[in-house]
DODREN-450401 format. One record per residue (C-alpha): residue number from 0; x, y, z. Coordinates in pm, 1 decimal, m for minus. Example, Ala and Ser with C-alpha at 12.3 -4.5 7.8 and 13.67 -1.06 7.14 Angstrom:
<vexbas>
num->0	x->1230.0	y->m450.0	z->780.0
num->1	x->1367.0	y->m106.0	z->714.0
</vexbas>
This chain:
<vexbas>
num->0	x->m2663.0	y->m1968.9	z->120.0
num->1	x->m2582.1	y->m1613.4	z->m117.6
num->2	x->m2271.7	y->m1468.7	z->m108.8
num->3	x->m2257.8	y->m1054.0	z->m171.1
num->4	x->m1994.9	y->m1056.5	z->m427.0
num->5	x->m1884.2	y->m767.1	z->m696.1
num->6	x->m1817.0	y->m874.4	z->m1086.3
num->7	x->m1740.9	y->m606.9	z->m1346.6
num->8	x->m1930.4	y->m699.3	z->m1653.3
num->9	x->m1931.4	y->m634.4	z->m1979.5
num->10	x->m2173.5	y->m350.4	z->m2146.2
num->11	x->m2345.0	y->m652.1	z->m2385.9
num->12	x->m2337.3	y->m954.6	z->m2054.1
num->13	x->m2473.7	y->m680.7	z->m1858.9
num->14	x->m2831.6	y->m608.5	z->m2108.5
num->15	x->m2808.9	y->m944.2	z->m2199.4
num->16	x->m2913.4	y->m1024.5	z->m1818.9
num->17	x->m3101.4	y->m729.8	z->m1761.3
num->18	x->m3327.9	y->m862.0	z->m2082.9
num->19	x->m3402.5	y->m1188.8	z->m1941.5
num->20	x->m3495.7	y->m1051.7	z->m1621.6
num->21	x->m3761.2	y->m859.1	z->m1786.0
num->22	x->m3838.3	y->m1108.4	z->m2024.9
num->23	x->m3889.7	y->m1352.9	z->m1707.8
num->24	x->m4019.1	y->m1159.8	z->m1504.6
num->25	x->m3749.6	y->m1231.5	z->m1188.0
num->26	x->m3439.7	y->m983.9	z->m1039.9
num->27	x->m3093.6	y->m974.1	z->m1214.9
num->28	x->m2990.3	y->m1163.1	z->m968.6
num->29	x->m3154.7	y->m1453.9	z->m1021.1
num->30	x->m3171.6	y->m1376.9	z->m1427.2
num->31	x->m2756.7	y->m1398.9	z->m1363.9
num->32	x->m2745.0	y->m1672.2	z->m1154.1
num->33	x->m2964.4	y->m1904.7	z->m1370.4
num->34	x->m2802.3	y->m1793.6	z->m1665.1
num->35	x->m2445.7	y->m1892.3	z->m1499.0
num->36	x->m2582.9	y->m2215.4	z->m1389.6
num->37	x->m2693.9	y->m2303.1	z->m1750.2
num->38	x->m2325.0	y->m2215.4	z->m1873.3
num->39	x->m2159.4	y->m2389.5	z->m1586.8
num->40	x->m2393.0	y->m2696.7	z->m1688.2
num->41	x->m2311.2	y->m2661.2	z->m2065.5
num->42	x->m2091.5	y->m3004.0	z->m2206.6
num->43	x->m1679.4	y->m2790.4	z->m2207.8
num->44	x->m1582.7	y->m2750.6	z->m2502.9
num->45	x->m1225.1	y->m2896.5	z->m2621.8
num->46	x->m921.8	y->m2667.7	z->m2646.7
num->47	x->m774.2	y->m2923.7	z->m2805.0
num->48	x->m703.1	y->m2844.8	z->m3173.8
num->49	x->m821.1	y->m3127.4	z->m3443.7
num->50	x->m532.6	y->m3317.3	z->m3608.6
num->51	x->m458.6	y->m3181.7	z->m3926.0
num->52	x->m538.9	y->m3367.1	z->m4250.8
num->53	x->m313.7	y->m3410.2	z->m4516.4
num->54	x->m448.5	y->m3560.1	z->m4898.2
num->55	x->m156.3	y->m3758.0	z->m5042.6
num->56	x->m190.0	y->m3786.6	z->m5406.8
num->57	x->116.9	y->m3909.9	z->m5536.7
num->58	x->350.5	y->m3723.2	z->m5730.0
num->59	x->197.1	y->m3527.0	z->m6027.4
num->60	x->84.4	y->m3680.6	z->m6316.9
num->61	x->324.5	y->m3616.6	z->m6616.1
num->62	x->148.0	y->m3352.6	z->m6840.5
num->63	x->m118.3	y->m3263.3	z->m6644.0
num->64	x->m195.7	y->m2868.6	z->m6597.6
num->65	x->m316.2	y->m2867.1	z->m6269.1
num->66	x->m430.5	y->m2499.9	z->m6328.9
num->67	x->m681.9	y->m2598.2	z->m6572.9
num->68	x->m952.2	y->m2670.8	z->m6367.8
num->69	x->m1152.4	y->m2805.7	z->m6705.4
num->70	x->m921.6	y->m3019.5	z->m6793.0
num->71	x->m859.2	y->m3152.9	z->m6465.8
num->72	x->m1264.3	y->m3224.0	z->m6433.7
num->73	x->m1249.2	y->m3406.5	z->m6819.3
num->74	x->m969.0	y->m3620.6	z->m6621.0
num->75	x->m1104.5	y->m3744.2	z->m6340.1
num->76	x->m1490.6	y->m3789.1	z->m6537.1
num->77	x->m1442.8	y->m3807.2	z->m6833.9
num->78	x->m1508.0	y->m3634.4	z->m7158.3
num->79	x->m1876.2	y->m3601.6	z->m7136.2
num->80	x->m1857.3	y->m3444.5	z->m6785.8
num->81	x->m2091.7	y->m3200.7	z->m6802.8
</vexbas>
């Protein structure tokens, strides 16, 4: 069973379907109404947001410039880092 139905779409959705019509050789019709079945088929994808991560280091170390990025690298491997 079809049912006639008007959509308003978008300049890109619209050549994006009229390209794999061509490309398949079938009307925009059924380019569109495969294409819509693949997306309604497609796994959803989570709104949910991931839980943020924190990195809990401790307080600072006591004369430690944590904008020397050298020095902090010499810290954590050791003087013959590189």
């Amino acid at each position: 069973m079809s049912i006639r139905t008007t959509v308003t779409l978008d300049q890109d959705v619209y050549e994006r379907v009229k390209q794999e019509s061509r490309s398949h050789q079938i009307s925009f019709k059924q380019a569109l109404n495969a294409l819509l079945r693949t997306g309604l088929a497609a796994p959803q994808v989570s709104d949910r947001t991931p839980p943020e991560t924190r990195l809990n280091l401790g307080p600072p170390l006591p004369g430690v410039n944590y904008d020397d990025i050298e020095g902090l690298i010499e810290l954590a491997e050791g003087p013959f880092h590189r």
